[in-house]
N, CA, C and O atoms as CSV, one atom per row, in Angstrom:
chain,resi,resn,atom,element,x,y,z
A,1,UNK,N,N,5.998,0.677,27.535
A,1,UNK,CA,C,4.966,1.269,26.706
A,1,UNK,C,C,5.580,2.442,25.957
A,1,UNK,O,O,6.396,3.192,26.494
A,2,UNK,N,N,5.156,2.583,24.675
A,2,UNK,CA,C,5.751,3.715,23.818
A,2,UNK,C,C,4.363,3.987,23.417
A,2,UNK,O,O,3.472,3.209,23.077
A,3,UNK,N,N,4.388,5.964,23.595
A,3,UNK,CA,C,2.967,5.871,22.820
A,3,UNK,C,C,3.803,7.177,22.067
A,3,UNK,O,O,4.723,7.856,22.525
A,4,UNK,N,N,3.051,7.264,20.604
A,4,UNK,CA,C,2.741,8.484,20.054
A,4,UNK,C,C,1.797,9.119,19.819
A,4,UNK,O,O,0.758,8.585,19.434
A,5,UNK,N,N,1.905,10.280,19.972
A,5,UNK,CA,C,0.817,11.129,19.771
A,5,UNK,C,C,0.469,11.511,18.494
A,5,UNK,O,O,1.220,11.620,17.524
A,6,UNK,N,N,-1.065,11.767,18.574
A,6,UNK,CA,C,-1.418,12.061,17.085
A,6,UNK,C,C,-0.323,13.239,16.083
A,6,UNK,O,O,0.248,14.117,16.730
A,7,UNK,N,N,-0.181,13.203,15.125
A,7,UNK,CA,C,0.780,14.333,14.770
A,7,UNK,C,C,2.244,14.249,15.651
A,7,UNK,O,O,3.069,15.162,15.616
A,8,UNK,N,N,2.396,13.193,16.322
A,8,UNK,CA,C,3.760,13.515,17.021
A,8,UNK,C,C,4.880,12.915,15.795
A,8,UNK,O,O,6.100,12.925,15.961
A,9,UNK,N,N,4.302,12.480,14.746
A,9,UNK,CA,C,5.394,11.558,13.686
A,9,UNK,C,C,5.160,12.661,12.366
A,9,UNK,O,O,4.087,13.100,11.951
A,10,UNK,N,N,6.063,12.844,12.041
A,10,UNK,CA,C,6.083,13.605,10.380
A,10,UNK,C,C,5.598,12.431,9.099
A,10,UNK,O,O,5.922,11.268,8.860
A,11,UNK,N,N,4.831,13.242,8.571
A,11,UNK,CA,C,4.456,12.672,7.417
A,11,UNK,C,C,5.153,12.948,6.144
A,11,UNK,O,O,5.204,14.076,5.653
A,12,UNK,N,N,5.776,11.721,5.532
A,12,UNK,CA,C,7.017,11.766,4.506
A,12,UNK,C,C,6.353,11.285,3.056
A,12,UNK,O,O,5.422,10.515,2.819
A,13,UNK,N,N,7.044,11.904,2.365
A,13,UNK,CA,C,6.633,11.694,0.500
A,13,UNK,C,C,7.314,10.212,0.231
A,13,UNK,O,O,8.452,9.842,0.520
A,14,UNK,N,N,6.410,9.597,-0.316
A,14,UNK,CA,C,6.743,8.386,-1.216
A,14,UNK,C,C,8.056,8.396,-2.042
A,14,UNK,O,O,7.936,9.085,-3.055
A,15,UNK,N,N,8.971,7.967,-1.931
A,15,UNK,CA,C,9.852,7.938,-2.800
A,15,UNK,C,C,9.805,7.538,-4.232
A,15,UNK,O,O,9.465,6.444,-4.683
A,16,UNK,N,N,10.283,8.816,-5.010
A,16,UNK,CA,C,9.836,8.447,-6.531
A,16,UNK,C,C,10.409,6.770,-6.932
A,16,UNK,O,O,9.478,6.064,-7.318
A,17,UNK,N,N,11.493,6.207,-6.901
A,17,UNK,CA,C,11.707,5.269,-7.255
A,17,UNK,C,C,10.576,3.950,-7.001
A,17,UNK,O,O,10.481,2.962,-7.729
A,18,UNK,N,N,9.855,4.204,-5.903
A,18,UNK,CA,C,8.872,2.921,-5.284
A,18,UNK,C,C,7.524,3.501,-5.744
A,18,UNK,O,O,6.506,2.865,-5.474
A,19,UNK,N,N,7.448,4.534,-6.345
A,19,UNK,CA,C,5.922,5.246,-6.507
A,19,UNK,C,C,5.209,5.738,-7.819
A,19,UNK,O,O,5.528,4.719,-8.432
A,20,UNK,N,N,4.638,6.325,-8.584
A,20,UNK,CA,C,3.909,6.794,-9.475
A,20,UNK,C,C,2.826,7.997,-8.442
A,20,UNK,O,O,1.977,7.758,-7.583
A,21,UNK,N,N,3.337,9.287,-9.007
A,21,UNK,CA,C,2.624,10.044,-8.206
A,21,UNK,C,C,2.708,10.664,-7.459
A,21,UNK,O,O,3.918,10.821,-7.301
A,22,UNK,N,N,1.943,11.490,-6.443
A,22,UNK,CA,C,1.920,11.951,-5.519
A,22,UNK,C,C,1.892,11.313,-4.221
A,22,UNK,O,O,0.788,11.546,-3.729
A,23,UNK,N,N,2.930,10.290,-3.083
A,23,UNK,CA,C,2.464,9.707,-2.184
A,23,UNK,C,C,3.094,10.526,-0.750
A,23,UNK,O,O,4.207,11.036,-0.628
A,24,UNK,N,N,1.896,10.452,0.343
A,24,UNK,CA,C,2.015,10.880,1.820
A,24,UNK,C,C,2.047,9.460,2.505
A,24,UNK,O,O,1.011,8.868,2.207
A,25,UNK,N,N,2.668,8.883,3.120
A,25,UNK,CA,C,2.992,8.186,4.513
A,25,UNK,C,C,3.367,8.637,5.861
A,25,UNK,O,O,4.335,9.354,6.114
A,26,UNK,N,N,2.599,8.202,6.631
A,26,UNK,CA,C,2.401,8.437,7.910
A,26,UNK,C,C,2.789,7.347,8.876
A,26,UNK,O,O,1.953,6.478,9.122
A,27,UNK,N,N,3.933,7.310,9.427
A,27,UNK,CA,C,4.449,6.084,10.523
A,27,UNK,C,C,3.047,6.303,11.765
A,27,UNK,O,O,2.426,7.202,12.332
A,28,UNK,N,N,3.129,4.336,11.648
A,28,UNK,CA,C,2.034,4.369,12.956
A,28,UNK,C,C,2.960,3.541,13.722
A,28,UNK,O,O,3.126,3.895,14.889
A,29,UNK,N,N,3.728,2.305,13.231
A,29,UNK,CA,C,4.457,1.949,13.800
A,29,UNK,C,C,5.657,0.829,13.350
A,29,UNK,O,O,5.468,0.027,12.436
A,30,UNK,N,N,6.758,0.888,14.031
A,30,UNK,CA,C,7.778,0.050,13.197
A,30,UNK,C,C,8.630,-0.522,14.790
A,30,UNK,O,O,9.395,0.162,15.470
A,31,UNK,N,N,8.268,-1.714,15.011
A,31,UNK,CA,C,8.741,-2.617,16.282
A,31,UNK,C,C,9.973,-2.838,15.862
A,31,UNK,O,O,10.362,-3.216,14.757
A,32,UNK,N,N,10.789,-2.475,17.196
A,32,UNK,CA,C,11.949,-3.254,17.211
A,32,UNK,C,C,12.519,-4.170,16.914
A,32,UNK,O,O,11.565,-4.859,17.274
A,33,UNK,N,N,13.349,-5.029,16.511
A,33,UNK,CA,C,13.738,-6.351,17.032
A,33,UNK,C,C,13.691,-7.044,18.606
A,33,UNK,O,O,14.524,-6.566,19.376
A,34,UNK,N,N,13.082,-7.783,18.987
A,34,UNK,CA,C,12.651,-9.015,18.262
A,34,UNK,C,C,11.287,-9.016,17.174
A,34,UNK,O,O,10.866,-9.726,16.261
A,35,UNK,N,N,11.020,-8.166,17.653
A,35,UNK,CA,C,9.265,-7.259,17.397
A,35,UNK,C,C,9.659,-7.575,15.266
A,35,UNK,O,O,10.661,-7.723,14.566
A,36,UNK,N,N,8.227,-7.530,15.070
A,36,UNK,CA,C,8.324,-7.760,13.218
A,36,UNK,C,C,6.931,-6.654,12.955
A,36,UNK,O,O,6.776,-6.553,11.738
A,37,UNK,N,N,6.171,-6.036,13.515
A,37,UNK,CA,C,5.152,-5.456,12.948
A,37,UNK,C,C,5.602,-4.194,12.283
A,37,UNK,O,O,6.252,-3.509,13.072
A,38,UNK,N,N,5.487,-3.701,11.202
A,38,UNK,CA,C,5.354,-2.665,10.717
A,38,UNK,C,C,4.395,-2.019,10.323
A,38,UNK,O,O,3.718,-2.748,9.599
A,39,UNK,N,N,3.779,-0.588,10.454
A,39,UNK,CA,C,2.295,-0.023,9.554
A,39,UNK,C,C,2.458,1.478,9.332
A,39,UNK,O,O,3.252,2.096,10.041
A,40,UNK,N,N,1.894,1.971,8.580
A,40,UNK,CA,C,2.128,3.211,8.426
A,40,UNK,C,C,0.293,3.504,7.545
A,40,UNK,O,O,-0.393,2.677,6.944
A,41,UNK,N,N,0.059,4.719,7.774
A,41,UNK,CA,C,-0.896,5.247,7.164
A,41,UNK,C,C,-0.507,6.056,5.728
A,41,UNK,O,O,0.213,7.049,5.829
A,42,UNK,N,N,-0.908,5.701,4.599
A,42,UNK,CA,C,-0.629,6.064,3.112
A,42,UNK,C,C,-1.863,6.592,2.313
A,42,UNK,O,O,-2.978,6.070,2.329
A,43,UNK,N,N,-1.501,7.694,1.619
A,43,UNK,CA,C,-2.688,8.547,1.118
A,43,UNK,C,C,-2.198,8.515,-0.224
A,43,UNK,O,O,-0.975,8.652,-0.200
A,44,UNK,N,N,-2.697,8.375,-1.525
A,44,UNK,CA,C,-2.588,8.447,-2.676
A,44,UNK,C,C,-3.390,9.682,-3.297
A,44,UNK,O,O,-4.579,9.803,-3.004
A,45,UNK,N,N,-2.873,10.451,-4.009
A,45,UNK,CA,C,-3.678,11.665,-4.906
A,45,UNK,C,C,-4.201,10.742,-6.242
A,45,UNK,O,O,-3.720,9.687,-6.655
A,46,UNK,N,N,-5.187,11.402,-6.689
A,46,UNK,CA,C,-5.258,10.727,-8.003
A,46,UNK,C,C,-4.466,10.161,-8.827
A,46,UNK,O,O,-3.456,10.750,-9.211
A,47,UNK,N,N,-4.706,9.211,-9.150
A,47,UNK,CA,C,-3.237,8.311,-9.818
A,47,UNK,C,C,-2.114,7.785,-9.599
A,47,UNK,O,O,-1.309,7.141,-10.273
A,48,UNK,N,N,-2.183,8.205,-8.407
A,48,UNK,CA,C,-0.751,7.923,-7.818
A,48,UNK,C,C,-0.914,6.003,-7.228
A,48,UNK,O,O,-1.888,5.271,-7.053
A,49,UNK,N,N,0.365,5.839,-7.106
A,49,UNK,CA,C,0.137,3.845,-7.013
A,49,UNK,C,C,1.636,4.033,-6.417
A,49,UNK,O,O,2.429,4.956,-6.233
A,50,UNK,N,N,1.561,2.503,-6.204
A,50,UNK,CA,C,2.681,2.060,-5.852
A,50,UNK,C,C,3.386,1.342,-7.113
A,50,UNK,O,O,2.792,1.007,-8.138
A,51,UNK,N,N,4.807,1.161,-6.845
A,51,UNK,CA,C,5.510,0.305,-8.429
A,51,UNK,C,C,4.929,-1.425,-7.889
A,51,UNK,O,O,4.385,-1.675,-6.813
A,52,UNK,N,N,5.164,-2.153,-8.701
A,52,UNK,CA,C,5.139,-3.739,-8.491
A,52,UNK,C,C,6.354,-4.481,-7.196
A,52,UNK,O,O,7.574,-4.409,-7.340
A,53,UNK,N,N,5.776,-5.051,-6.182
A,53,UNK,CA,C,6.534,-5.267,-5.310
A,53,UNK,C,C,5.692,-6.918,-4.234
A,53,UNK,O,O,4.574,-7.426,-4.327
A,54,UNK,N,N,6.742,-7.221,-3.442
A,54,UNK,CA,C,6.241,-8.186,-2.837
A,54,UNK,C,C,6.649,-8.011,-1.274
A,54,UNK,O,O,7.525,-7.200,-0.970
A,55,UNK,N,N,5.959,-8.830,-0.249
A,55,UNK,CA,C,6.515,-8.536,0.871
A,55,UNK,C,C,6.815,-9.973,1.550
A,55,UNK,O,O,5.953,-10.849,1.473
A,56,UNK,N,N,7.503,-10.107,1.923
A,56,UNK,CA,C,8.595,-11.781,2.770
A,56,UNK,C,C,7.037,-12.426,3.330
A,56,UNK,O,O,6.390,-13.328,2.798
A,57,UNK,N,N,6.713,-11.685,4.502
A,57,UNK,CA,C,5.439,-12.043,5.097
A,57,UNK,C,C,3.887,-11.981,4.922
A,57,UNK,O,O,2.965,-12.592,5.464
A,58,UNK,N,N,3.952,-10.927,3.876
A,58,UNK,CA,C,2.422,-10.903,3.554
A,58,UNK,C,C,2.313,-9.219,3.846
A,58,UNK,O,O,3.145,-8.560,4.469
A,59,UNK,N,N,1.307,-8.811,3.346
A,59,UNK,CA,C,0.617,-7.252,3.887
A,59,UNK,C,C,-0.418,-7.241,4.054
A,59,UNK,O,O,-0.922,-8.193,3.457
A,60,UNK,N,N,-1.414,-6.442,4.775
A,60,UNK,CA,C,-2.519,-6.293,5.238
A,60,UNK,C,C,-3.187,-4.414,4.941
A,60,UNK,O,O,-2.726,-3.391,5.449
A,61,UNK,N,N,-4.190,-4.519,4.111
A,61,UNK,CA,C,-4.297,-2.855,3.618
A,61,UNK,C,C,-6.114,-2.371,4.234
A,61,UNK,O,O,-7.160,-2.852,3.799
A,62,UNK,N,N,-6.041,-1.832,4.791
A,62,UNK,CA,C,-7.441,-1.245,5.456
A,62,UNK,C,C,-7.584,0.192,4.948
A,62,UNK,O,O,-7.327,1.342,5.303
A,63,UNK,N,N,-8.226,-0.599,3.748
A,63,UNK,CA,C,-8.702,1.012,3.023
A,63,UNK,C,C,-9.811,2.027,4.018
A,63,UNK,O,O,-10.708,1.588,4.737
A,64,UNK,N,N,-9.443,3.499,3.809
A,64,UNK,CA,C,-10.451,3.769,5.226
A,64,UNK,C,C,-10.831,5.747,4.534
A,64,UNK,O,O,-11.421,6.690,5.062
A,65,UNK,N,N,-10.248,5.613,3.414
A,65,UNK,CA,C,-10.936,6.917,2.576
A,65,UNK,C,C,-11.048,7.033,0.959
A,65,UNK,O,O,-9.962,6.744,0.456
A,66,UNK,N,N,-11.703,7.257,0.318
A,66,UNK,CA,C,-11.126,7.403,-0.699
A,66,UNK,C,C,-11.983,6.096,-2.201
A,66,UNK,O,O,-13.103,5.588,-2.143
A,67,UNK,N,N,-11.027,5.946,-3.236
A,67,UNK,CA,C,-11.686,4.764,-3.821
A,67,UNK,C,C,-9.963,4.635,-4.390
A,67,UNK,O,O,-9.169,5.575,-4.377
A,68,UNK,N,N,-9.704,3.422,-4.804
A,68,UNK,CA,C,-8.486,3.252,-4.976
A,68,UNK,C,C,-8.547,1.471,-6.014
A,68,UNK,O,O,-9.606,0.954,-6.370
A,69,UNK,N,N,-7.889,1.190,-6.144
A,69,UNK,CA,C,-7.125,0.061,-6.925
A,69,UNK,C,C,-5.793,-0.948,-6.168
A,69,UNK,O,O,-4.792,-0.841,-5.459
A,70,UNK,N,N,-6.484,-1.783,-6.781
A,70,UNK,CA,C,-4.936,-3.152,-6.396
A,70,UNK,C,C,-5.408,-4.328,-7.342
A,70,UNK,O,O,-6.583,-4.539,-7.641
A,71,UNK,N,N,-4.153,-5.171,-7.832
A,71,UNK,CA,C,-4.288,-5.738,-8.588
A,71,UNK,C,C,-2.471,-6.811,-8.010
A,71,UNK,O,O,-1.340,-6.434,-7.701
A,72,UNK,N,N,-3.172,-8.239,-8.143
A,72,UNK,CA,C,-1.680,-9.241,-7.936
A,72,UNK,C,C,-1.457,-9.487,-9.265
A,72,UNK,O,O,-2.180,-9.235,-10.228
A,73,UNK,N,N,-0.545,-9.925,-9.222
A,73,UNK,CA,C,0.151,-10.541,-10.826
A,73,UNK,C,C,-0.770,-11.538,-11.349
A,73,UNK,O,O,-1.218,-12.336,-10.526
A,74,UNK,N,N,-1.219,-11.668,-12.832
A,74,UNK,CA,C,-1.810,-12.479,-13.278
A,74,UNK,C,C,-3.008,-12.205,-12.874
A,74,UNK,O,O,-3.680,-13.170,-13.240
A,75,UNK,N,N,-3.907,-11.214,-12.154
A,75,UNK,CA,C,-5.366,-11.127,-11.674
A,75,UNK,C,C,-6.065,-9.718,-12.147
A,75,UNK,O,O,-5.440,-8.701,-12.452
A,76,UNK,N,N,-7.263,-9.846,-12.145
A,76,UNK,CA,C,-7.764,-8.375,-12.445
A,76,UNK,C,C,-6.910,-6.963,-11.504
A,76,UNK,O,O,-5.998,-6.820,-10.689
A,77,UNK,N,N,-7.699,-6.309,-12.100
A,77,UNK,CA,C,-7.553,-4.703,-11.468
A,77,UNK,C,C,-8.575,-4.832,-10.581
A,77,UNK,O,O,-9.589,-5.272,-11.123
A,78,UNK,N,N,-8.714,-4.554,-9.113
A,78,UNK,CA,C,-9.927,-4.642,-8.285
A,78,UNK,C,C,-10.296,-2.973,-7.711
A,78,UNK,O,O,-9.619,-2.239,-6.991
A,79,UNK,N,N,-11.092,-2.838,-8.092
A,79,UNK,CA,C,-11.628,-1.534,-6.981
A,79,UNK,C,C,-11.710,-1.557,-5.746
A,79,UNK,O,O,-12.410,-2.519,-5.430
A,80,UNK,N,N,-11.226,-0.785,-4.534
A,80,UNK,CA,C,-11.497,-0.248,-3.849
A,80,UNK,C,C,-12.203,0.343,-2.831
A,80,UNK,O,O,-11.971,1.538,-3.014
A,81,UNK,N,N,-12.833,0.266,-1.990
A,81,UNK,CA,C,-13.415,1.501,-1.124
A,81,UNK,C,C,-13.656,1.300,0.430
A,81,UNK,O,O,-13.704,0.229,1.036
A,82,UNK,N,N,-13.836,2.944,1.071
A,82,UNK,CA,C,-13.752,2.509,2.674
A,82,UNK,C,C,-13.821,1.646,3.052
A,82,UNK,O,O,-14.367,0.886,2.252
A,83,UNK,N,N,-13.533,1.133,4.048
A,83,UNK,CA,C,-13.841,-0.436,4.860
A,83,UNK,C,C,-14.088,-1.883,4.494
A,83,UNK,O,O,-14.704,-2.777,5.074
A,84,UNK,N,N,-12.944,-1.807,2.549
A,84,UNK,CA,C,-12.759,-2.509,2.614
A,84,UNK,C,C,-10.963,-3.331,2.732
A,84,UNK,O,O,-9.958,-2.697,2.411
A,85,UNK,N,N,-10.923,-4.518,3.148
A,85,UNK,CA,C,-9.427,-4.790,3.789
A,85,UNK,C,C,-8.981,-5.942,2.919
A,85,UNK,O,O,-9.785,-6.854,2.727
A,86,UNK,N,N,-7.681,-5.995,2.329
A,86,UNK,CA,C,-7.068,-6.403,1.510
A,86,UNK,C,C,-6.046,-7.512,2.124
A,86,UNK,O,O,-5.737,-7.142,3.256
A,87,UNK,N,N,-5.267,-9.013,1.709
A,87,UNK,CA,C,-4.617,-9.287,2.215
A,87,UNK,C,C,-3.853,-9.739,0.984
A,87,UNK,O,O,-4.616,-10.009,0.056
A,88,UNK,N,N,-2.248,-9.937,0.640
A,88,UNK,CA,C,-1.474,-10.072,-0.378
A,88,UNK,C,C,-0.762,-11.015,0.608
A,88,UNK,O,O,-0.332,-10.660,1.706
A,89,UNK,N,N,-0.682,-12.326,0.065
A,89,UNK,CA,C,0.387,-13.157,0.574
A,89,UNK,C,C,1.492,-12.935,0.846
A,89,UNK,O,O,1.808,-11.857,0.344
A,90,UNK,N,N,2.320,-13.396,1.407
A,90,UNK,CA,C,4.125,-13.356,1.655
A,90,UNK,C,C,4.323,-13.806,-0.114
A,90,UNK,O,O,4.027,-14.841,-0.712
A,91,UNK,N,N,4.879,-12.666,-0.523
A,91,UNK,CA,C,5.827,-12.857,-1.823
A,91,UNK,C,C,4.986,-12.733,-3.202
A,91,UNK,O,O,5.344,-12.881,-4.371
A,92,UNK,N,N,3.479,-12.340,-2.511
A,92,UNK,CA,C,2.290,-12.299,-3.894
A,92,UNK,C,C,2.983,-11.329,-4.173
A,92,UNK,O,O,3.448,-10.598,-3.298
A,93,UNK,N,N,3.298,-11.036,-6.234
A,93,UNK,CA,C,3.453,-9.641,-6.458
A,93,UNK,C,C,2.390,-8.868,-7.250
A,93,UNK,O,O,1.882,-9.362,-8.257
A,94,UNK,N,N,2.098,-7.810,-6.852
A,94,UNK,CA,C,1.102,-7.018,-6.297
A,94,UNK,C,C,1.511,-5.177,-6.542
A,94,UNK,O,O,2.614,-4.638,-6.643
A,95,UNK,N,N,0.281,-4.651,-6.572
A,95,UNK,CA,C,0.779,-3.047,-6.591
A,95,UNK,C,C,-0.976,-2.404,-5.792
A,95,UNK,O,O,-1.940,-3.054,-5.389
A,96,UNK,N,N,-0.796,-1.315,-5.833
A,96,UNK,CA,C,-2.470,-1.070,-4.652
A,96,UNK,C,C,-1.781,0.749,-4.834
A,96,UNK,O,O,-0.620,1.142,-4.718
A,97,UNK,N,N,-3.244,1.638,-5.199
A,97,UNK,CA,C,-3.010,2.987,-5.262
A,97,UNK,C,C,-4.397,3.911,-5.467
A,97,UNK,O,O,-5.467,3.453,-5.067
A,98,UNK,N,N,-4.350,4.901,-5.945
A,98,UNK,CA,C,-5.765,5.602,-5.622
A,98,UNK,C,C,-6.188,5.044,-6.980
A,98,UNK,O,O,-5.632,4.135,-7.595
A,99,UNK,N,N,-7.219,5.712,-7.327
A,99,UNK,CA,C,-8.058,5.403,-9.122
A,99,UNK,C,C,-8.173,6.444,-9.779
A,99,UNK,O,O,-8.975,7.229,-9.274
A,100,UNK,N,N,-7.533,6.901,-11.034
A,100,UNK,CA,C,-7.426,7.625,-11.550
A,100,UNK,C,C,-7.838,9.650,-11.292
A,100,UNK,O,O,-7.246,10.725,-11.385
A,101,UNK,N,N,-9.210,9.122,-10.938
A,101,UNK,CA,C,-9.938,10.716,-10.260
A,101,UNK,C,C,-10.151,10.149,-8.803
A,101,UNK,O,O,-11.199,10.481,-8.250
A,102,UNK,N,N,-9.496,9.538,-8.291
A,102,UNK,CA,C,-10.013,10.049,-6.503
A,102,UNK,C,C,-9.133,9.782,-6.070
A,102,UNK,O,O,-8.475,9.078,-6.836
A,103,UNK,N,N,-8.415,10.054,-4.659
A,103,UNK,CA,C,-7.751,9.964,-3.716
A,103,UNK,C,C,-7.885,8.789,-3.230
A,103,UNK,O,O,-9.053,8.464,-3.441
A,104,UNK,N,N,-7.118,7.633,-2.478
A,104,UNK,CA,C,-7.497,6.976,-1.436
A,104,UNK,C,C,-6.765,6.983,-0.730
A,104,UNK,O,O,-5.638,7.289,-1.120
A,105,UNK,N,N,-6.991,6.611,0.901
A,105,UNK,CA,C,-5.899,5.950,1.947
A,105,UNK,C,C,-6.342,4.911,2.415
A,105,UNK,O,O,-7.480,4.458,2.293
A,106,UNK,N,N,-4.974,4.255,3.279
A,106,UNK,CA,C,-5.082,3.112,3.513
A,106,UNK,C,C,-3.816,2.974,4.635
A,106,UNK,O,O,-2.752,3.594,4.643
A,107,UNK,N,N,-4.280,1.994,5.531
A,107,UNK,CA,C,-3.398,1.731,6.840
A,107,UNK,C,C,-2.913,0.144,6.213
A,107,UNK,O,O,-3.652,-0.800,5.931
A,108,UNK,N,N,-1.326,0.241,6.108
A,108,UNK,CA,C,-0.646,-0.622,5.651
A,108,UNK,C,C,-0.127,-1.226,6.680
A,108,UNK,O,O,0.534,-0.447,7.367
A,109,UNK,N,N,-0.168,-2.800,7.252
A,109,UNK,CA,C,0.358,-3.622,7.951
A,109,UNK,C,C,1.196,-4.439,7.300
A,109,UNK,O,O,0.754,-4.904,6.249
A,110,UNK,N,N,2.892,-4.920,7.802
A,110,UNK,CA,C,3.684,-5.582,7.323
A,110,UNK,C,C,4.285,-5.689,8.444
A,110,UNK,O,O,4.250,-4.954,9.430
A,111,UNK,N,N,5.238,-7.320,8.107
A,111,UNK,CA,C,6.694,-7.659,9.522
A,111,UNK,C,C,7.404,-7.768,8.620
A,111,UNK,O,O,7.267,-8.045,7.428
A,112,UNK,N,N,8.243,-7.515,9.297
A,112,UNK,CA,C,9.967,-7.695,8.908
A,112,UNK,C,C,10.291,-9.390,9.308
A,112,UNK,O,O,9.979,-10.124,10.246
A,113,UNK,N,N,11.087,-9.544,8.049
A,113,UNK,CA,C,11.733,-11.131,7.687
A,113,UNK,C,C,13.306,-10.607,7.937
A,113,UNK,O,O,13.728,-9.815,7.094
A,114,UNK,N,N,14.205,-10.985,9.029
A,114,UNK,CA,C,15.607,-10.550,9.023
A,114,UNK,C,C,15.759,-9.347,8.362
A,114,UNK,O,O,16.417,-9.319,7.322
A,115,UNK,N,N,15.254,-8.358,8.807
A,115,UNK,CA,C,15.174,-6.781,8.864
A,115,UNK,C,C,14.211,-6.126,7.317
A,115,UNK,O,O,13.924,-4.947,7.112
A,116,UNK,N,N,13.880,-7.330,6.414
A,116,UNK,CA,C,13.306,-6.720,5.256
A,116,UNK,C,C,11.634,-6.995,5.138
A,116,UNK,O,O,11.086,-8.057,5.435
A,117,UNK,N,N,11.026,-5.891,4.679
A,117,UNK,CA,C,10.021,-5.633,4.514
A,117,UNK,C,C,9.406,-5.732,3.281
A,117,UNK,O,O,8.322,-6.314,3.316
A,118,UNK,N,N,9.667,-5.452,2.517
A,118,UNK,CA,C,9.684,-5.230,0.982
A,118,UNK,C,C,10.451,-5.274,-0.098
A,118,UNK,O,O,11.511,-4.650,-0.133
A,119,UNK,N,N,10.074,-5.921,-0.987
A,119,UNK,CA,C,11.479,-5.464,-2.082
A,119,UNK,C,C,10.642,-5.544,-3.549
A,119,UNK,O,O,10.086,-6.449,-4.171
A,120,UNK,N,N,10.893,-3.863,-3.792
A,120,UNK,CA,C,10.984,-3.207,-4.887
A,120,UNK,C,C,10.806,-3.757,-6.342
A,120,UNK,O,O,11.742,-4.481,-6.683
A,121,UNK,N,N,10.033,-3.622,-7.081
A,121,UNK,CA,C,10.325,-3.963,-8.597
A,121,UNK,C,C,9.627,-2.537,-9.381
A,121,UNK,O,O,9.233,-1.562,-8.741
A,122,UNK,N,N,9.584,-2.626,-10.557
A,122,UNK,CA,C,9.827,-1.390,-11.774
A,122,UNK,C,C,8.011,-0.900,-11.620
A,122,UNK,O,O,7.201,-1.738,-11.223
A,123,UNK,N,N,7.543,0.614,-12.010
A,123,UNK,CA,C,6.814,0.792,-12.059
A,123,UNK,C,C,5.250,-0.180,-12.920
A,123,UNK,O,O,5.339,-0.973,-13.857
A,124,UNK,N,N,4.108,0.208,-12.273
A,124,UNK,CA,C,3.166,-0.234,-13.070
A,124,UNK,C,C,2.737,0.398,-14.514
A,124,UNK,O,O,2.526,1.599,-14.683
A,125,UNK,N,N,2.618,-0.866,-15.795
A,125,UNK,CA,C,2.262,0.229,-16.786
A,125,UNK,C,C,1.276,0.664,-17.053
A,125,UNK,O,O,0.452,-0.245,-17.150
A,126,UNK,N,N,0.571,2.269,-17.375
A,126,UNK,CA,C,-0.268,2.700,-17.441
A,126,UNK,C,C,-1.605,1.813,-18.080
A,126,UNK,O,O,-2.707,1.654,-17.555
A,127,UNK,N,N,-1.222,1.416,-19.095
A,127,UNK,CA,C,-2.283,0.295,-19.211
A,127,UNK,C,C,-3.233,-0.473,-18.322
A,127,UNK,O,O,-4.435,-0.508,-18.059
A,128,UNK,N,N,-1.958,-1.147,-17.947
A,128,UNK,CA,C,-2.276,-2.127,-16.601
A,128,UNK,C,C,-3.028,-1.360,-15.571
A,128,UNK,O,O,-4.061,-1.795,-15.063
A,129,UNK,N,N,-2.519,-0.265,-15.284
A,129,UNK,CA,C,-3.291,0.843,-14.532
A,129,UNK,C,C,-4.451,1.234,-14.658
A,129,UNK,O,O,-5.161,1.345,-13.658
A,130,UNK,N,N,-5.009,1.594,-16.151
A,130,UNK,CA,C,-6.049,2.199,-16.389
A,130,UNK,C,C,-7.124,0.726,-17.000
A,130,UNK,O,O,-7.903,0.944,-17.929
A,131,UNK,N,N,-7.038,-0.765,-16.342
A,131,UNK,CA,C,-7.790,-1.184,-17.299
A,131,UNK,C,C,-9.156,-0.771,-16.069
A,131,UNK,O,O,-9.164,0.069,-15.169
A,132,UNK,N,N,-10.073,-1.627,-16.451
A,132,UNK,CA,C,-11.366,-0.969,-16.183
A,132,UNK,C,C,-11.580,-1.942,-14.686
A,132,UNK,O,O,-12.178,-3.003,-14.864
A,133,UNK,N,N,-11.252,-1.718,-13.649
A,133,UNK,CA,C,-11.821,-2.426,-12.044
A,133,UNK,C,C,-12.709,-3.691,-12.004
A,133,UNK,O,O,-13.352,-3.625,-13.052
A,134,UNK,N,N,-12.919,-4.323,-11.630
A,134,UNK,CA,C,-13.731,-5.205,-10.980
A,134,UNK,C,C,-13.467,-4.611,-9.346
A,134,UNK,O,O,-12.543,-4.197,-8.646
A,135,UNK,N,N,-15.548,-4.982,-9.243
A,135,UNK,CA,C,-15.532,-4.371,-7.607
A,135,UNK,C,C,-15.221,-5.059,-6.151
A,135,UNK,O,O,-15.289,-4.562,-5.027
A,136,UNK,N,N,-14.787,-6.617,-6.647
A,136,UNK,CA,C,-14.609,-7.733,-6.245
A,136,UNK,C,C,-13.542,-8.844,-6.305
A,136,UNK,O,O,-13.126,-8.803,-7.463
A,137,UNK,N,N,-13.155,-9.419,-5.909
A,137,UNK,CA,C,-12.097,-10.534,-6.357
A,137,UNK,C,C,-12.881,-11.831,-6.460
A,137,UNK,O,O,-12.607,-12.694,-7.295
A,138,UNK,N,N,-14.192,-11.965,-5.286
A,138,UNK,CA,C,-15.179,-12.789,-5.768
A,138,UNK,C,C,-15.973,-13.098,-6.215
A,138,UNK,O,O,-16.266,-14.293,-6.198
């Protein structure tokens, strides 16, 4: 058993290259090998997003403050809000961040495919960013 304690993990800035913005991440957890779960808790300031990216296995996003945005390739811009939970296929590409005037967070679930989690592509363009939400995908 490994436990951490609340506040026992430092909370680290988004790296500008993967981000737009202001981003906080918070490790909740990252399994060993053989182990594949990864999650971390992520807070967006206004505007802030993630760049365009995909993940081997899929991600799982449990929005849980805030109002925020995500949008897959080829699909609307979707809104956001508490309690609601997002799933992006293995390899959908995809971006997910706060909405222009509000903050959001969100508890990010991912596994590792032979040690990779993610891989990176070029920021979202503001456009694409600012078009106008749908509150739904259905």
């Amino acid at each position: 058993m490994d436990i951490h304690r609340k506040g026992s993990r430092a909370p680290v800035p988004g790296q500008e290259q993967w981000f737009t913005g202001t981003v906080r991440m918070e490790p909740v957890i990252g399994a060993e090998p053989p182990g594949r779960p990864g999650s971390a808790i992520v807070t967006f300031q206004p505007g802030a997003r993630t760049n365009w990216h995909t993940h081997p296995l899929g991600q799982l996003l449990m929005i849980t403050e805030g109002r925020g945005r995500a949008q897959s390739e080829g699909g609307p811009v979707i809104e956001l809000l508490p309690g609601d939970v997002v799933w992006f296929p293995a390899e959908e590409r995809h971006w997910h961040g706060a909405a222009p005037d509000a903050s959001m967070t969100h508890i990010a679930v991912h596994a590792a495919l032979d040690g990779r989690t993610v891989d990176w592509e070029g920021p979202v363009a503001e456009k694409d960013y600012l078009a106008e939400p749908e509150r739904s995908a259905s």
